[in-house]
C-alpha positions, 0 to 999 in steps of 0.5 A: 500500500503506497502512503503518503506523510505530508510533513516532516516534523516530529508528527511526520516522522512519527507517522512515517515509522510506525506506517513502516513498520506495517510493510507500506511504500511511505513516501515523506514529502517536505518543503524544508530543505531537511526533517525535523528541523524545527525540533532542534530549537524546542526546550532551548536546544535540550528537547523536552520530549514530553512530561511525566504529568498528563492530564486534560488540564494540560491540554487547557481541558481539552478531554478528547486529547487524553482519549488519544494519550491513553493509547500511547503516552509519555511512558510509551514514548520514553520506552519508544526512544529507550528503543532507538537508543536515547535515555532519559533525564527526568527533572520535575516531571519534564523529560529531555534526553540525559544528552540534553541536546535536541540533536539526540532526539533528531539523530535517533528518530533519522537513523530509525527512519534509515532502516526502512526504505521510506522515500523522502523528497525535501524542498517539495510543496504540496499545491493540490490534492484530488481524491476517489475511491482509487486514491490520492493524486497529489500535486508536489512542486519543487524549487524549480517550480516543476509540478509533478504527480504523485498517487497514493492510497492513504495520505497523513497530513502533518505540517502543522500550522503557522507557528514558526514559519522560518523552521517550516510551519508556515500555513502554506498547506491551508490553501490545499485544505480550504479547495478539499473544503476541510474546515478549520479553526482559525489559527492564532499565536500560542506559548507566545510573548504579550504587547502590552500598552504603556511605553514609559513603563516598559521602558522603565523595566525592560530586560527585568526579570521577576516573579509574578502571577499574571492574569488576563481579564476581558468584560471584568472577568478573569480568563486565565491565570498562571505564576512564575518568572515573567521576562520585560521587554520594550513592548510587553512581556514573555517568559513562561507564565505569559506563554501559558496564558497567551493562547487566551489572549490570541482568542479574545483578540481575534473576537475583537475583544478589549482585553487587559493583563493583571500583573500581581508583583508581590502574590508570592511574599504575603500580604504587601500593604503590611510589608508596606507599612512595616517598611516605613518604620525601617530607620535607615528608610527616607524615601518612599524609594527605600522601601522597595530596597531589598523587596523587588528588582529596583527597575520594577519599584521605579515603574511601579511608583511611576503608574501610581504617579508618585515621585521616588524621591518623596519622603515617607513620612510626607506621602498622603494617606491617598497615594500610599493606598494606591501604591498598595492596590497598583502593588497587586494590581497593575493592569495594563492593556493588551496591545498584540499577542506576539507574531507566529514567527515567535509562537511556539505552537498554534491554537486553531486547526481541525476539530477533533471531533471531524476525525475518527479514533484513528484520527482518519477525517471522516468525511474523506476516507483514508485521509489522515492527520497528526500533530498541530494540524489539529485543533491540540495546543498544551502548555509548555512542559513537552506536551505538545511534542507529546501530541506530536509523538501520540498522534503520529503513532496513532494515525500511521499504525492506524492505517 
């Protein structure tokens, strides 16, 4: 039987092995001009490959996910590498190769892929596909431009979206399922950074690095939330809590809906107006400066007097009642308003794709039989921690042991 894998990222691949291993004739076809080449970037170079925690709250409660995680999971996929010779190194449940470089994981996944004679043609475009009952003729075009015709019985998809388009994922296949009249959900940045609005502020505390819990709002009310150290830049912030949230964010803008972050800088250390007015009394504390001293980094301190509208150098023993309360609330409660999710070039995974619910527990689509899909392609988004490579990994082992 003649298989086709649209992609080769880790969904690909994955697909491709396992499509092998059933004895068919796998033809992979990428427009890279190698596989897996997005892969090398994940985990910054070390390649968390997945996480011993699964759960749907990984998958921001997507249920249908865990169906498809249950049939191979994070310990099918540490035992699938042990198998091609890569170990494990656990560290609070994320799971990277004891290497600790990405390369491990592509060199492993390459040399398994060698030992069966699958047919790879890179810097190859998919432009059309047609469909009947005797099978797929695709349309591939090279560097060249040359259009030539490929058939195959069965077809896996697994190009993902458009979530960094440089490494591969550039959204160029979409036109080829909008003239199948496949429909999907829109693709929107994720596991992104966040413009935010107020220049001065940003300014001010640019390339601070800082613990936080953040929050994001829309109509007065809280949609999503997480902690940890939250990076600033000119125009907003990044660092893991803002990627966790940023999926949130991308939806609610592309609804057209105003909304705001909340950055509570002090959730951590208790309750701040005590800190606060225990801080006052320090005798070597003159200006309301001071007391910021050994609290929080000194460039945040600054932006946050500066929102409150209270000048550094004021002594405390002069600050009105009025304005310490709103330096209180602006402690736990600074908010400012979303300008941007961060563009796809800087998104790690896409929210958006094909419903789970338009493909079967083999992920084939239902209404093309013999048309399959893995990975992002699919409407699947995790949170940072190897879950949306453990997607990768699932998916690309069910749709091509599937067939």
């Amino acid at each position: 039987m003649k298989v086709g894998i649209i992609g080769g990222g880790a969904a690909g691949i994955m697909s491709a092995l396992f499509a092998c291993k059933g004895k068919n004739e796998v033809t992979v076809i990428e427009h890279n001009d190698k596989l897996l080449k997005k892969i090398l970037s994940t985990g910054n170079g070390k390649c968390n490959f997945t996480n011993t925690r699964m759960e749907a709250a990984n998958f921001h409660n997507n249920y249908k996910v865990i169906e498809f995680t249950d049939r191979f999971g994070r310990f099918d996929t540490i035992k699938f590498f042990n198998s091609i010779g890569v170990v494990e190194y656990i560290r609070d449940g994320y799971v990277y190769p004891a290497s600790e470089q990405a390369a491990s994981i592509r060199n492993a996944l390459l040399m398994e892929l060698n030992r069966y004679d699958a047919d790879i043609l890179l810097n190859t475009y998919v432009k059309d596909i047609k469909f009947s009952e005797k099978g797929f003729f695709v349309d591939v075009c090279d560097t060249q431009k040359k259009i030539s015709k490929l058939y195959f019985d069965k077809l896996i998809v697994a190009t993902g979206l458009k979530a960094a388009p440089k490494l591969g994922s550039d959204g160029s296949f979409l036109p080829v399922l909008d003239k199948l009249n496949i429909k999907y959900r829109p693709p929107l940045p994720a596991l992104c950074g966040i413009k935010l609005d107020d220049k001065l502020f940003f300014k001010m505390t640019s390339g601070v690095r800082a613990k936080c819990e953040i929050s994001v709002y829309c109509d007065n009310k809280k949609i999503a939330g997480d902690f940890g150290e939250l990076q600033f830049a000119d125009s907003g912030i990044s660092g893991i809590p803002t990627f966790q949230v940023s999926r949130y964010v991308s939806k609610l803008l592309y609804e057209r809906k105003s909304v705001i972050v909340r950055l509570d800088m002090f959730s951590h250390i208790g309750d701040i107006e005590k800190i606060l007015n225990s801080r006052k009394n320090i005798p070597s504390f003159i200006t309301i400066e001071d007391i910021g001293n050994g609290l929080i980094n000194s460039k945040l301190w600054l932006g946050i007097l500066e929102a409150a509208k209270i000048s550094p150098e004021i002594k405390i023993k002069k600050i009105d009642k009025k304005s310490f309360d709103r330096l209180v609330l602006l402690c736990k409660k600074l908010d400012f308003k979303v300008k941007a999710s961060g563009d796809f070039d800087k998104a790690q995974v896409c929210t958006g794709g094909i419903p789970l619910k338009d493909v079967d527990e083999n992920l084939m689509y239902k209404s093309i039989k013999n048309l399959y899909f893995a990975g992002e392609i699919l409407d699947v988004d995790g949170i940072c921690g190897g879950y949306n490579l453990q997607w990768a990994w699932t998916s690309g082992y069910i749709a091509g042991n599937g067939l």
